[in-house]
One Martini backbone bead per residue (centre of mass of N, CA, C, O) as a GRO file, in nm:
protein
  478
    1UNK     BB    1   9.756   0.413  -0.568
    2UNK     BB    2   9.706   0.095  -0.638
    3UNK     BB    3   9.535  -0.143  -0.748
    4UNK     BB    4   9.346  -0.369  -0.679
    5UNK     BB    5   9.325  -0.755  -0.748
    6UNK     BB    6   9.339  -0.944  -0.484
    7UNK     BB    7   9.067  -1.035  -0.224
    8UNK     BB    8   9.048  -1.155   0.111
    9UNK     BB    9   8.944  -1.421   0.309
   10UNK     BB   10   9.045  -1.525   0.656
   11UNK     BB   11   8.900  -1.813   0.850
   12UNK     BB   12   8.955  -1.906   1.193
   13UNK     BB   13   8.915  -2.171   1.435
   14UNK     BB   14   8.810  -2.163   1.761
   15UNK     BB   15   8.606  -2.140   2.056
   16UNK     BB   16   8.784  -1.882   2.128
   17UNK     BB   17   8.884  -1.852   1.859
   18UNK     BB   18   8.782  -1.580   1.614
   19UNK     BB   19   8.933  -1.520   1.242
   20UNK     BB   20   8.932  -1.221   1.048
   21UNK     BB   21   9.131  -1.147   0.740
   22UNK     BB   22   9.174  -0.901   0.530
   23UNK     BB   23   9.308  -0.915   0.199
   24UNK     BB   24   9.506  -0.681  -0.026
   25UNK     BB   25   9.764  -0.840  -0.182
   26UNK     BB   26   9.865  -0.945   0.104
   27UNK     BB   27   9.759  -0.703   0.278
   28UNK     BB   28   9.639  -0.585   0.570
   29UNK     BB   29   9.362  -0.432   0.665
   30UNK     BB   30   9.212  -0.661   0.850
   31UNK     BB   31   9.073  -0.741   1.173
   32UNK     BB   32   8.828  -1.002   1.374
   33UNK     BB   33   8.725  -1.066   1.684
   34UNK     BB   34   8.599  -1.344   1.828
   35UNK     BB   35   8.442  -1.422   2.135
   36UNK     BB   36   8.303  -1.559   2.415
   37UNK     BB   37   8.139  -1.281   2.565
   38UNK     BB   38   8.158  -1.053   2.309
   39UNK     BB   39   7.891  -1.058   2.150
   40UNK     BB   40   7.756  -0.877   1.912
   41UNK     BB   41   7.503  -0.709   1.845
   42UNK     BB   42   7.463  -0.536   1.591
   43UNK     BB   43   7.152  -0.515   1.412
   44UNK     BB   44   6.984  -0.542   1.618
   45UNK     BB   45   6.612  -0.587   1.745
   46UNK     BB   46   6.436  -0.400   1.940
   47UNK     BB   47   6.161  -0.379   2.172
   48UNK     BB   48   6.172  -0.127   2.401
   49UNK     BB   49   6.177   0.068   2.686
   50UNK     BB   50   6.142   0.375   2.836
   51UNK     BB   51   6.315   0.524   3.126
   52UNK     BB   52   6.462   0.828   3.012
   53UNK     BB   53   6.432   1.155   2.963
   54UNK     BB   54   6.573   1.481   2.783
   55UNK     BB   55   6.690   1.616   2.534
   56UNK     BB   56   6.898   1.448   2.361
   57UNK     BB   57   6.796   1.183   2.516
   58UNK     BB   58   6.698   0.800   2.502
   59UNK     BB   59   6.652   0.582   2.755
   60UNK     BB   60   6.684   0.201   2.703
   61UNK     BB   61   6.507  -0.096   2.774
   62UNK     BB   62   6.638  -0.418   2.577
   63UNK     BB   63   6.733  -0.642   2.826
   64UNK     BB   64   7.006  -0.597   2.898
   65UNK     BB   65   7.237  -0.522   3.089
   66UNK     BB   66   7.276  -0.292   2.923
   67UNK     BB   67   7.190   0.014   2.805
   68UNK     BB   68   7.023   0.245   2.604
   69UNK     BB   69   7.115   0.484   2.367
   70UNK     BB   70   6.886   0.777   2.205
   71UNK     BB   71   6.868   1.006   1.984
   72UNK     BB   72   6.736   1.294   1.951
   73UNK     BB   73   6.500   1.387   1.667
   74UNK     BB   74   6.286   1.568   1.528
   75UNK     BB   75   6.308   1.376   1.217
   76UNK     BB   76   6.173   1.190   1.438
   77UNK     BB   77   6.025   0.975   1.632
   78UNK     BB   78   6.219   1.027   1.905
   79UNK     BB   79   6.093   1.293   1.954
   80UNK     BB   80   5.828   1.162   2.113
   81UNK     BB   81   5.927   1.028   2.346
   82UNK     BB   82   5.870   0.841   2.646
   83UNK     BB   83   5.784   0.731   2.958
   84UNK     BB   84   5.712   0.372   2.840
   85UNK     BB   85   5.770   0.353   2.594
   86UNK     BB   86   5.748   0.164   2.259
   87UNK     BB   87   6.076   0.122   2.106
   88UNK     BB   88   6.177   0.047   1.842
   89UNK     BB   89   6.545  -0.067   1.756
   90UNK     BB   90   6.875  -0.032   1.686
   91UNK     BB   91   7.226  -0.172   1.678
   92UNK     BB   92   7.500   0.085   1.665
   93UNK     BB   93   7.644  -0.045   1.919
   94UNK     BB   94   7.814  -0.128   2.143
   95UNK     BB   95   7.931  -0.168   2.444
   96UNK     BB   96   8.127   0.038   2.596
   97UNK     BB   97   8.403   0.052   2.794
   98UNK     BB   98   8.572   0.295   3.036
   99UNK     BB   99   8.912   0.392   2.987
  100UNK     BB  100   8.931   0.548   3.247
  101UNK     BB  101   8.919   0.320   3.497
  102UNK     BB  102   8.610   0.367   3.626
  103UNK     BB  103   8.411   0.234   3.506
  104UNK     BB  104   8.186   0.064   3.328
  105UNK     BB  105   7.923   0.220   3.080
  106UNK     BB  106   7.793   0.382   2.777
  107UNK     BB  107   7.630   0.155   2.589
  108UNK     BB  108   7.411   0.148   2.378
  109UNK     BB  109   7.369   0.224   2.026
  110UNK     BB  110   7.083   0.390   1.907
  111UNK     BB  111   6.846   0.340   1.632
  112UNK     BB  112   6.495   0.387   1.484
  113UNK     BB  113   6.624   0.296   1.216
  114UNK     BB  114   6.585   0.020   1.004
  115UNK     BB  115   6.819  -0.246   0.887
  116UNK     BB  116   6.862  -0.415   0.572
  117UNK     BB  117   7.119  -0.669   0.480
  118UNK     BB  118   7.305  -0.715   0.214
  119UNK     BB  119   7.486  -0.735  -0.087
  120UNK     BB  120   7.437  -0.484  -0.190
  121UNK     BB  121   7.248  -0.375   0.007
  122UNK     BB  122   7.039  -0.151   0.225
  123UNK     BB  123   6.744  -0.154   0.347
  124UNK     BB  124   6.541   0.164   0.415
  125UNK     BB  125   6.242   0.167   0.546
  126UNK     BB  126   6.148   0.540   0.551
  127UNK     BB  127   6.393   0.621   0.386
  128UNK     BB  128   6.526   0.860   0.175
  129UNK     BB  129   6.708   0.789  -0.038
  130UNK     BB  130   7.092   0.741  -0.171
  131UNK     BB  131   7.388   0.565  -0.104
  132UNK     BB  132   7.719   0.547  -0.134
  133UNK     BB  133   7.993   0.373  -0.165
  134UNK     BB  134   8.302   0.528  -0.230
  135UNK     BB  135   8.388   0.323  -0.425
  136UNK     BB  136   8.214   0.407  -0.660
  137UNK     BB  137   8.206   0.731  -0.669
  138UNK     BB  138   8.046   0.967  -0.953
  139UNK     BB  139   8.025   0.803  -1.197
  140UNK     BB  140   7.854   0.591  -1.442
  141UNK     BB  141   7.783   0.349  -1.239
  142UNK     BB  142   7.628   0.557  -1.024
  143UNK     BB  143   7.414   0.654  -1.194
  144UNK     BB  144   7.319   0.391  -1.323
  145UNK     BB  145   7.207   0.279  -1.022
  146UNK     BB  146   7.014   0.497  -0.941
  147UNK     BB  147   6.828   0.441  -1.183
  148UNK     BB  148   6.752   0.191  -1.123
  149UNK     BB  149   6.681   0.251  -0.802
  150UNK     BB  150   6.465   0.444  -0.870
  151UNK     BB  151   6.249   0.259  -1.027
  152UNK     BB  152   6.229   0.016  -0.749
  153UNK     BB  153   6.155   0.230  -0.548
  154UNK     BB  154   5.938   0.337  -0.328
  155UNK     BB  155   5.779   0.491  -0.123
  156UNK     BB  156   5.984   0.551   0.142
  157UNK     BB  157   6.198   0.467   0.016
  158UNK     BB  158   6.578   0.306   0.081
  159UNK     BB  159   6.927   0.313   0.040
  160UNK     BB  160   7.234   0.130   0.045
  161UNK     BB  161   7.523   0.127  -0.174
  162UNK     BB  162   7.726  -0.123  -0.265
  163UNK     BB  163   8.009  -0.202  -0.407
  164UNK     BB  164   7.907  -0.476  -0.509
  165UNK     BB  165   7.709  -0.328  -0.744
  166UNK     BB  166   7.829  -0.232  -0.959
  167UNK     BB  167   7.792  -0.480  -1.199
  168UNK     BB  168   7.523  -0.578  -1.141
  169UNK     BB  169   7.245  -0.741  -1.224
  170UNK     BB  170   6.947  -0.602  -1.212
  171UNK     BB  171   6.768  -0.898  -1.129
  172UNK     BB  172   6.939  -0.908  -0.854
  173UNK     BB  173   6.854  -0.661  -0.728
  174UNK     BB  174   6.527  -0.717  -0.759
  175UNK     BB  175   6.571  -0.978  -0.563
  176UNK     BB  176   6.696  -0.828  -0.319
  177UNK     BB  177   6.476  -0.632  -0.245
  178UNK     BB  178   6.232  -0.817  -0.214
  179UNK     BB  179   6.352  -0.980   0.028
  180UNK     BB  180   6.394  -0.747   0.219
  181UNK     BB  181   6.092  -0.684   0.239
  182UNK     BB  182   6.006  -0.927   0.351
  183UNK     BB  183   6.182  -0.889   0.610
  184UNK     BB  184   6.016  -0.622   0.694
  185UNK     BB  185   5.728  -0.754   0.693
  186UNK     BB  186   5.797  -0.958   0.941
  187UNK     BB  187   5.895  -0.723   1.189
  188UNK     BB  188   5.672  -0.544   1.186
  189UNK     BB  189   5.464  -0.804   1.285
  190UNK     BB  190   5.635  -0.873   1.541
  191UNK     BB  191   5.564  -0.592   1.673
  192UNK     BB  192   5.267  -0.585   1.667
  193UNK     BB  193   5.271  -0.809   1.882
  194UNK     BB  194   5.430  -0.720   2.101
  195UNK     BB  195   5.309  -0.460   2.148
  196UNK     BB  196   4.990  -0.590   2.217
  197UNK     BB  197   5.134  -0.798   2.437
  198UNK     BB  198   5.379  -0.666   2.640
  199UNK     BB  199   5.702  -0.715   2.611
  200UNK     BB  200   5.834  -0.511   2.661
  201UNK     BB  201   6.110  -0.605   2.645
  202UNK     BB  202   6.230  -0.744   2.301
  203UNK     BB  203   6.325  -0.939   2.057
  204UNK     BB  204   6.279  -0.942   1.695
  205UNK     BB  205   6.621  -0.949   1.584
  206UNK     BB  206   6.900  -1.082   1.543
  207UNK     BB  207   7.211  -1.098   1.542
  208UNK     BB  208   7.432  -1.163   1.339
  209UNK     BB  209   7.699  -1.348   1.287
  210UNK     BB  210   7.978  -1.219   1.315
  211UNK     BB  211   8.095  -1.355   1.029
  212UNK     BB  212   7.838  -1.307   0.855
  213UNK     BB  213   7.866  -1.051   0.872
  214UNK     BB  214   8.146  -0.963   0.738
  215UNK     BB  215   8.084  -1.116   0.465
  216UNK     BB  216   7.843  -0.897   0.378
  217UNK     BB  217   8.020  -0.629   0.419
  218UNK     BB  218   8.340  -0.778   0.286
  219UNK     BB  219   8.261  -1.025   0.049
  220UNK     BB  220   8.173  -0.881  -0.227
  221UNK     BB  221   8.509  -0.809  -0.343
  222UNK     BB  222   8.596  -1.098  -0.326
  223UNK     BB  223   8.775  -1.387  -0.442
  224UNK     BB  224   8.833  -1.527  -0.140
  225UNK     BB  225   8.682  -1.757   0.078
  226UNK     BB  226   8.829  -1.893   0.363
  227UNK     BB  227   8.799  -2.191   0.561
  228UNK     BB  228   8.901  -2.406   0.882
  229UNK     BB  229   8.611  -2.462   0.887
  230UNK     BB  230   8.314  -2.700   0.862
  231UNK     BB  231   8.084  -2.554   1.050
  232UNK     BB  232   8.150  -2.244   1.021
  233UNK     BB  233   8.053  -2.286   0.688
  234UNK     BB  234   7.790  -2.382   0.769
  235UNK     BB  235   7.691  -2.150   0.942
  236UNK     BB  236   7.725  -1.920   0.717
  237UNK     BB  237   7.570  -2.046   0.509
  238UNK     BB  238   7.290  -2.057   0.628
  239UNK     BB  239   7.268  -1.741   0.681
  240UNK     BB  240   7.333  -1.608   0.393
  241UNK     BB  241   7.098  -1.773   0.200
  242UNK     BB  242   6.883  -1.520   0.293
  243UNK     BB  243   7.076  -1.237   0.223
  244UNK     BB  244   7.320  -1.417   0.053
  245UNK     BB  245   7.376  -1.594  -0.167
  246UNK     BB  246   7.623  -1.559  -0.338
  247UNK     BB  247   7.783  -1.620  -0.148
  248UNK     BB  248   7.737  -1.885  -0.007
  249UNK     BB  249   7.892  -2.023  -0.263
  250UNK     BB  250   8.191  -1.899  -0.240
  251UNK     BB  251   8.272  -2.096   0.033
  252UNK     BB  252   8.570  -2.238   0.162
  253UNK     BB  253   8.775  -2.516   0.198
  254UNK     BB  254   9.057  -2.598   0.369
  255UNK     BB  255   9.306  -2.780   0.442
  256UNK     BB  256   9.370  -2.931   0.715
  257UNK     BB  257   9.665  -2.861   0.720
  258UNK     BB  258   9.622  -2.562   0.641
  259UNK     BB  259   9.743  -2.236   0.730
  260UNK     BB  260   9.632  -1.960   0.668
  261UNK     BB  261   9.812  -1.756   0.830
  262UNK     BB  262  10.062  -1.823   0.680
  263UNK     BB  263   9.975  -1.678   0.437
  264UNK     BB  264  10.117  -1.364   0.377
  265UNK     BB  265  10.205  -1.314   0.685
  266UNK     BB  266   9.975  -1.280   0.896
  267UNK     BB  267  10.092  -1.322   1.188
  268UNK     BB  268  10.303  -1.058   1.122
  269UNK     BB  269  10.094  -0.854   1.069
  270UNK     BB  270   9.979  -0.872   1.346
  271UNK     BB  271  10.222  -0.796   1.543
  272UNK     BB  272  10.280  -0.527   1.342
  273UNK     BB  273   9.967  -0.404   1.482
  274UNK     BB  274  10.108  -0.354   1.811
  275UNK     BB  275  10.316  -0.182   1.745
  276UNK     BB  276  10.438   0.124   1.807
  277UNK     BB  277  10.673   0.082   1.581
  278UNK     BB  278  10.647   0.182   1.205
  279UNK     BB  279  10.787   0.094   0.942
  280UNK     BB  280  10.905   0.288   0.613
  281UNK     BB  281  11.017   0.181   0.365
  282UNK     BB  282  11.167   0.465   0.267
  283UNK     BB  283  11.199   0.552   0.546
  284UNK     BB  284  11.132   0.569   0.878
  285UNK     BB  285  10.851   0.649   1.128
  286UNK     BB  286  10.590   0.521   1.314
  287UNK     BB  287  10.431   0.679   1.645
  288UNK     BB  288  10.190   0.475   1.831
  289UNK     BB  289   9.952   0.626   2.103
  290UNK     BB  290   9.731   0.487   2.310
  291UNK     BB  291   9.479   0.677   2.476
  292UNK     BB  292   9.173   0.757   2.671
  293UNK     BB  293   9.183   1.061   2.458
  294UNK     BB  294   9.389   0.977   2.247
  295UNK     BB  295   9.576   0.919   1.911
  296UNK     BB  296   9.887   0.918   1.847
  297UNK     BB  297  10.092   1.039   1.590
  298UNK     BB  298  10.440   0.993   1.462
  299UNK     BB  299  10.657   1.155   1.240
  300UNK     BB  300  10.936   0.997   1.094
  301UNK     BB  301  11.239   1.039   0.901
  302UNK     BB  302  11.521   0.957   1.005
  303UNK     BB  303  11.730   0.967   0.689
  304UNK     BB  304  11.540   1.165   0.500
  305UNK     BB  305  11.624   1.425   0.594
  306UNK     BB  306  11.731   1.692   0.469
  307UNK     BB  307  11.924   1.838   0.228
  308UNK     BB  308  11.887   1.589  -0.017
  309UNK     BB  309  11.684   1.478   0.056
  310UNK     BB  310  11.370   1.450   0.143
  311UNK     BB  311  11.145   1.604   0.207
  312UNK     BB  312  10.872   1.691   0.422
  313UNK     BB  313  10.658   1.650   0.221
  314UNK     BB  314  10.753   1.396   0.126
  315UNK     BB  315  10.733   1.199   0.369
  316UNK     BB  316  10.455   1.254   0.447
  317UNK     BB  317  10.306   1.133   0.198
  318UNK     BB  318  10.462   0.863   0.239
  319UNK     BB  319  10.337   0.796   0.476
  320UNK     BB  320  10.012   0.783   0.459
  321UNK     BB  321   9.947   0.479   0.337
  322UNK     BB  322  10.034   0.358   0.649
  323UNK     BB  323   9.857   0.558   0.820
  324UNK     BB  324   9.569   0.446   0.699
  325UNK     BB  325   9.616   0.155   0.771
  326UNK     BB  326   9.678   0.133   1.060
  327UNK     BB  327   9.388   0.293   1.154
  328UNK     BB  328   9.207   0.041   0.984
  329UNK     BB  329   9.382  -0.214   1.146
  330UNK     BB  330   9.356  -0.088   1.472
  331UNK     BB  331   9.071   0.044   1.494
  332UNK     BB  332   9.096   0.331   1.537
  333UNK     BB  333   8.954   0.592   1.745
  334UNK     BB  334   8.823   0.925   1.748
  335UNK     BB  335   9.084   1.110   1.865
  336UNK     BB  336   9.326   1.162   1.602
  337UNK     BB  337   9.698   1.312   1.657
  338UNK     BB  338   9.902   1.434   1.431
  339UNK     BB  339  10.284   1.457   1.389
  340UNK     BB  340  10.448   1.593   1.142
  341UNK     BB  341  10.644   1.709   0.964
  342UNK     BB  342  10.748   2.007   0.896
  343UNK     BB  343  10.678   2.250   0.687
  344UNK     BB  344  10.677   2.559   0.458
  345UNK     BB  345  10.353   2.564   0.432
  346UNK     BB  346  10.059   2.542   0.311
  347UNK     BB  347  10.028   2.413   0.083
  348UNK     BB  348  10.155   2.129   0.191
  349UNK     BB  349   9.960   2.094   0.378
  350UNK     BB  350   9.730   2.041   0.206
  351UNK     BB  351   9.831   1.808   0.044
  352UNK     BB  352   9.817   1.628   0.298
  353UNK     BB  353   9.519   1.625   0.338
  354UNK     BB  354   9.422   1.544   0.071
  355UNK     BB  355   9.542   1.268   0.063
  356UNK     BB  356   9.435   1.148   0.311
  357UNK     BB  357   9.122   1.186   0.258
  358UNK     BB  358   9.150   0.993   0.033
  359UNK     BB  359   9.246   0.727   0.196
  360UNK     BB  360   8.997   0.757   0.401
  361UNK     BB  361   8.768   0.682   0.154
  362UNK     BB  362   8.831   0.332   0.182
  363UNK     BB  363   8.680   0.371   0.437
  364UNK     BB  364   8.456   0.155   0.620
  365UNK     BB  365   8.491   0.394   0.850
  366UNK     BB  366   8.454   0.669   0.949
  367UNK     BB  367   8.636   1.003   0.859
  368UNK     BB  368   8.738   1.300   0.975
  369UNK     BB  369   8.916   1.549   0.855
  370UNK     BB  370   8.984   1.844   1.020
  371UNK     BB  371   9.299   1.940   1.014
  372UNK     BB  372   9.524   2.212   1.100
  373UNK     BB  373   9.715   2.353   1.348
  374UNK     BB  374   9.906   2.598   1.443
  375UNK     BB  375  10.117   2.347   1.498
  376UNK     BB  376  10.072   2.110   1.294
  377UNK     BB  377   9.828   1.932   1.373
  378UNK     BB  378   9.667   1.624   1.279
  379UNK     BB  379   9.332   1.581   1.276
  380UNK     BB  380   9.096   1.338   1.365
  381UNK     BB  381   8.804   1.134   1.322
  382UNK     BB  382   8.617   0.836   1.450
  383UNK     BB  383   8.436   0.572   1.438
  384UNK     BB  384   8.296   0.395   1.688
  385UNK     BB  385   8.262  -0.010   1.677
  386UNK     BB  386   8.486  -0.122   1.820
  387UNK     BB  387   8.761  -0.229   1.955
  388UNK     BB  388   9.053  -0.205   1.956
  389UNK     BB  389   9.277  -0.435   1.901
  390UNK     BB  390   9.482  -0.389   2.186
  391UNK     BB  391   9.217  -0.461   2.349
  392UNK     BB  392   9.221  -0.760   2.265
  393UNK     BB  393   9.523  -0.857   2.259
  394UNK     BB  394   9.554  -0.730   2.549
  395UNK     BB  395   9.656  -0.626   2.815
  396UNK     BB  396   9.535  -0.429   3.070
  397UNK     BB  397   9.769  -0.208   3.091
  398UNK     BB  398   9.940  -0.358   2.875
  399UNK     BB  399  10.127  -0.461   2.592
  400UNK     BB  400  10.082  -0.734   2.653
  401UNK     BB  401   9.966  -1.023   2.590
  402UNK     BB  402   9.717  -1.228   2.666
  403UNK     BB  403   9.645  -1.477   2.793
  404UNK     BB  404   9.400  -1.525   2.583
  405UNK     BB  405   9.622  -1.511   2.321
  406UNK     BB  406   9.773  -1.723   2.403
  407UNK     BB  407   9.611  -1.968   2.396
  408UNK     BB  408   9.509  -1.910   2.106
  409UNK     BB  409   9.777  -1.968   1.991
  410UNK     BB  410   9.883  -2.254   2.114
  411UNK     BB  411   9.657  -2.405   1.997
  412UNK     BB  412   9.689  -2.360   1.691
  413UNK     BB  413   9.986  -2.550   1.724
  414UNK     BB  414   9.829  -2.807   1.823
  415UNK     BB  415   9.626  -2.799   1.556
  416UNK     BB  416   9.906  -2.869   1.362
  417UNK     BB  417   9.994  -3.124   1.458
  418UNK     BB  418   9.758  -3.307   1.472
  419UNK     BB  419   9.677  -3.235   1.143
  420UNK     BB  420   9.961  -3.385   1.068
  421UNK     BB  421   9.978  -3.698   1.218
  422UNK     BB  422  10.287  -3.667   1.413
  423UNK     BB  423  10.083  -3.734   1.631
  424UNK     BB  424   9.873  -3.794   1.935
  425UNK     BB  425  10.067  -3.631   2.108
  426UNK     BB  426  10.057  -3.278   2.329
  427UNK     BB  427  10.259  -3.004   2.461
  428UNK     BB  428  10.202  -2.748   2.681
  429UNK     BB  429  10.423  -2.459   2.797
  430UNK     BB  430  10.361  -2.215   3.024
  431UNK     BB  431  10.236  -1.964   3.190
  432UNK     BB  432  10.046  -2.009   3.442
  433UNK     BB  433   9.814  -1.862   3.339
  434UNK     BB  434   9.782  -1.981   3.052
  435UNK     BB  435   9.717  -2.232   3.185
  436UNK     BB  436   9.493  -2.218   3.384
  437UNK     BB  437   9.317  -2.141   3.112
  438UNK     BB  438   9.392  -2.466   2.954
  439UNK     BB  439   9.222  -2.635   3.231
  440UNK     BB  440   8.986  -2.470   3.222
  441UNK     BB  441   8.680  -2.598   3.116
  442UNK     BB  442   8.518  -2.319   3.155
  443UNK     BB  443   8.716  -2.210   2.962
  444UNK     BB  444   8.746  -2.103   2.625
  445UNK     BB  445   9.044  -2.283   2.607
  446UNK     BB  446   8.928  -2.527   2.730
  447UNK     BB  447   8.746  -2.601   2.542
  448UNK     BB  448   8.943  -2.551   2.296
  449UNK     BB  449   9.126  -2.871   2.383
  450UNK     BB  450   8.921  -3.058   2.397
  451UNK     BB  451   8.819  -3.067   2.099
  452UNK     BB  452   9.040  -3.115   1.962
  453UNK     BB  453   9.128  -3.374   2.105
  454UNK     BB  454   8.870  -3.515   1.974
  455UNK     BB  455   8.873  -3.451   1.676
  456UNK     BB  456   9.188  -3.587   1.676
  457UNK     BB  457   9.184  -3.852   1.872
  458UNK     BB  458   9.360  -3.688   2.097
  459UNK     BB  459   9.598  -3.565   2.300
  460UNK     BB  460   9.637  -3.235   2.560
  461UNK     BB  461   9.865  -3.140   2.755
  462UNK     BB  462   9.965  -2.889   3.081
  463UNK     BB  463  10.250  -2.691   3.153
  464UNK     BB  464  10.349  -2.495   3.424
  465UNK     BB  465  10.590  -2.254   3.368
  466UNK     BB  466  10.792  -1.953   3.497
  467UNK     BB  467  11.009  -1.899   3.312
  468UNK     BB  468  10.798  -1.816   3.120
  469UNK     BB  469  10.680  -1.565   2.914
  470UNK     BB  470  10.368  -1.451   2.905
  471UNK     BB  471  10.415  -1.509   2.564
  472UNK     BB  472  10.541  -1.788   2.613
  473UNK     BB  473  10.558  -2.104   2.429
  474UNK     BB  474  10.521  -2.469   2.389
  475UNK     BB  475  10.497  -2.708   2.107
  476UNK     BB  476  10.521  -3.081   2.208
  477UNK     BB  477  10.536  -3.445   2.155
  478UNK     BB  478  10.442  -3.675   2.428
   0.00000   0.00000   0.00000
């Protein structure tokens, strides 16, 4: 596969619906949705009050809706808990519903080391040793950082080392570390006095934001970070200044008139990102089914099978970056079972084992390749972080759009039209649910039309149409 040349970053913002694309020379390979009422915990740092214990989890009351699960581990503090317990904890997972239709969640997943983020680290106090992300390889670049960061660390000192520190002016390194200390020891103090004063359960530190959260995570190798909100970007501004100055200097706006996610067909990137069947450019196709319990993945040769066309084997390889890009842009997890064309020995399936793990250690979510079953599919599982894609846009148990992503189209299309202009006042026109959602100020699409409408000077006025189908509307001046 080919390097990359140009990675950009582009955030549009409605105050119901925030969305982060990043595109790799043009192909989308990320989406994030942010929504009021759906706002991440992970990375908040709670002080917890332990309320079950088990053999292998200790169950925390961390003041949330949902509790917490944490892993009990001999090698760490964890073992140790008791009930009544106060124990400092970390959000490593949201609560995730159900899938299984049984309702309920499965809790917040946490974990007892505290990690700090920056630009280039994340500094881990308490844990040993030094982890490198994939992207560094495992040559002179990463050796010569090892050597750096064995210098700054001191005892007791771990870190995690991004992508972006590959270049990195070693006084930046050592300036970020130092930042991040005062950062830790800032919490423990915060600690300390909850623990003295029995605060238990209670916020330490709150979740980074969304938006400045991403950006952290994976701005750091980016050429342009570009947003369509001028408050969104001085908010994500002043986020990053404490964290990432360096990035926060990057951060761009576009101009009024711009739809970000019109460049390089971003919109129809995310469309064709929802569909079960995916063509793949030398022809064939894949066909992604997500189920409550594993996804299933197709590989279809179309007419390359066969006679003189490309092998099994060959069809397969080639099927591979488009399957690695779309589990990791539909950010599928748990267990997905690939069933490929079958091949001739295994010498083949081997080779095509090595390319996928090869494809998949680009991503920055673990993915863990496990093998050819004898029936000949292959299993991978993936760290589940956050919900798929097709759960965010989609309606719950059916394939189309939710009213909710239907309304914040029609939102983008009506803010595209005032800031051209071209008129002072339009009608959204859609099918009952998404107009019900568009007039009820007190639902997050109906606040903003009110914004947009203020923001514009203009008017947006809402007809419920029956005839139209629940994923269809109209944006024309009234």
């Amino acid at each position: 596969m080919a390097p990359v040349s140009t990675v950009e970053l582009l955030i549009d913002a409605l105050d119901c619906e925030r969305r982060i694309a990043r595109l790799a020379d043009g192909v989308l390979t990320d989406l994030w949705i942010d929504r009021p009422g759906a706002d991440s915990a992970i990375g908040a740092v709670y002080l917890g009050r332990v309320r079950r214990v088990d053999r292998a989890l200790a169950f925390v009351d961390i003041g949330l809706a949902e509790h917490g699960v944490l892993k009990r581990d001999r090698r760490d503090r964890a073992a140790e808990l008791t009930e009544g317990a106060a124990v400092a904890v970390q959000v490593s997972r949201d609560a995730l519903a159900d899938e299984g239709g049984r309702g309920g969640s499965r809790g917040y997943g946490l974990v007892p080391a505290i990690d700090f983020p920056g630009q280039f680290l994340i500094y881990r106090p308490g844990r040993l040793g030094l982890e490198f992300a994939r992207a560094l390889g495992s040559g002179r670049a990463r050796a010569g950082l090892a050597k750096q960061l064995e210098d700054l660390l001191e005892e007791q000192e771990g870190a995690f080392v991004r992508a972006a520190a590959a270049d990195v002016d070693p006084d930046a390194l050592a300036d970020e570390l130092s930042r991040l200390r005062a950062a830790a020891a800032a919490l423990r103090s915060a600690e300390d006095t909850a623990v003295n004063a029995g605060k238990a359960p209670c916020a330490l530190r709150p979740a980074l934001p969304p938006v400045a959260r991403v950006i952290l995570e994976h701005g750091g190798g980016a050429d342009a970070i570009r947003f369509d909100d001028a408050d969104l970007m001085a908010a994500a501004r002043a986020t990053l200044q404490e964290a990432a100055p360096g990035l926060a200097d990057r951060l761009e706006l576009a101009k009024p008139t711009e739809r970000l996610f019109d460049a390089h067909e971003t919109e129809a990137q995310i469309e064709a990102a929802l569909a079960p069947v995916v063509p793949l450019p030398g022809g064939g196709s894949l066909v992604i089914e997500p189920t409550a319990a594993l996804t299933a993945i197709d590989v279809n040769a179309g007419g390359r099978g066969g006679g003189r066309t490309a092998s099994a084997q060959q069809v397969n390889l080639d099927a591979l970056p488009e399957l690695a890009r779309q589990i990791r842009l539909r950010n599928l997890a748990g267990l997905i079972v690939i069933d490929p064309l079958r091949m001739a020995n295994k010498n083949e399936g081997r080779r095509v084992l090595e390319r996928l793990r090869g494809l998949l250690a680009g991503d920055p979510v673990p993915a863990d390749v496990l093998g050819m079953t004898p029936a000949g599919l292959i299993e991978i599982t993936r760290k589940r972080t956050r919900p798929p894609l097709h759960q965010i846009l989609c309606a719950r148990h059916a394939p189309s759009l939710s009213p909710e992503t239907v309304a914040a189209q029609a939102l983008r299309d009506a803010k595209a039209m005032l800031s051209a202009g071209r008129t002072m006042a339009c009608e959204i026109a859609a099918a009952p649910p998404v107009a019900a959602l568009l007039e009820d100020r007190s639902s997050g699409p109906g606040r903003s039309r009110q914004a947009i409408a203020e923001k514009a000077a203009a008017s947006i006025t809402v007809r419920a149409d029956a005839a139209l189908a629940p994923d269809r509307f109209t944006v024309t001046p009234a």
